[in-house]
C-alpha positions as CSV (number, residue, x, y, z in Angstrom):
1,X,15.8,76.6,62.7
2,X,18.3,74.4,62.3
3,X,18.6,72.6,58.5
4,X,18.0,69.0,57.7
5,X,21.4,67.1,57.4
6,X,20.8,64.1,55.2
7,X,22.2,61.0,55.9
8,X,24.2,58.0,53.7
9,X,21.8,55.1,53.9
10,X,23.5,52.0,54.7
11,X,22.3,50.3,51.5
12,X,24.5,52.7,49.6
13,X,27.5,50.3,50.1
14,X,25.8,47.1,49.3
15,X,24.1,48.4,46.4
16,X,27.5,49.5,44.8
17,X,28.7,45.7,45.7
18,X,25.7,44.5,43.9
19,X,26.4,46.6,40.6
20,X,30.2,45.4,40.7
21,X,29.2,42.0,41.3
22,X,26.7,42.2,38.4
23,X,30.0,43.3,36.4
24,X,31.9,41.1,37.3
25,X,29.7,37.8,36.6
26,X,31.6,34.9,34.1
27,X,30.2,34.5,30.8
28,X,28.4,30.9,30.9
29,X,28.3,28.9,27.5
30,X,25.9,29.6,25.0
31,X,23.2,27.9,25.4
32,X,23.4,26.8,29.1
33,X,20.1,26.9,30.0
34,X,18.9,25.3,27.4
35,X,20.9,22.4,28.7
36,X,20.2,22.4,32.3
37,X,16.2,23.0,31.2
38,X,16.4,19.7,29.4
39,X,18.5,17.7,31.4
40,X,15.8,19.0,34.8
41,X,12.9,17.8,32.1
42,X,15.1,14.5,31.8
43,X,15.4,14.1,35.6
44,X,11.6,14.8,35.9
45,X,10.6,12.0,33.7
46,X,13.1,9.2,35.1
47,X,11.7,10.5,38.8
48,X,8.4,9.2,37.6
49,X,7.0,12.8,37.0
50,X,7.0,14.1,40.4
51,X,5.3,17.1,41.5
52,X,6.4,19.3,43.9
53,X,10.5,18.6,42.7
54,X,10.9,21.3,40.2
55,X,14.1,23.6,42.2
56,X,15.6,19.9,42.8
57,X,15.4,19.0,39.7
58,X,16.8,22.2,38.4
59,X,19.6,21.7,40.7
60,X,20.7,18.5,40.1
61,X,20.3,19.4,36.2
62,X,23.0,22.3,36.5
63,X,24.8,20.1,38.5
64,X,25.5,17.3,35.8
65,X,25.4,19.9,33.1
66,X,28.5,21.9,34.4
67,X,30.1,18.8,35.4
68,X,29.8,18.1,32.1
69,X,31.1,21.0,30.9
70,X,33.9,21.3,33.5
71,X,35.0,17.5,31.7
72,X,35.3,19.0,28.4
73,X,37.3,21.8,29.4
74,X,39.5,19.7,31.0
């Protein structure tokens, strides 16, 4: 009988990348989503309260919020 070889799964590698992404992410402002939450609320209420708008919102929040932010560093 011969014995079970076991072998590397594939998602060995990627999960490694993951973790050393997840190390590796940059430290966002205090505070940040605090801002882009608001400014999405903001963008809700000047688009007349529409339904169904909620991740474009959200994107267009963080959008002007790290524009903003990219400003003041500057």
């Amino acid at each position: 009988m011969k014995p079970k070889i076991k072998k590397q799964s594939a998602a060995r590698p990627k999960a490694r990348d993951a973790e050393r992404s997840l190390t590796n992410t940059i430290k966002l402002p205090e505070g940040i989503w605090e801002r882009i939450s608001l400014k999405a609320f903001e963008l809700w209420r000047e688009r007349g309260c529409r339904e169904g708008y909620a991740l474009q919102d959200w994107l267009d929040a963080k959008g002007v919020v790290m524009g903003e932010i990219h400003e003041a560093r500057e």
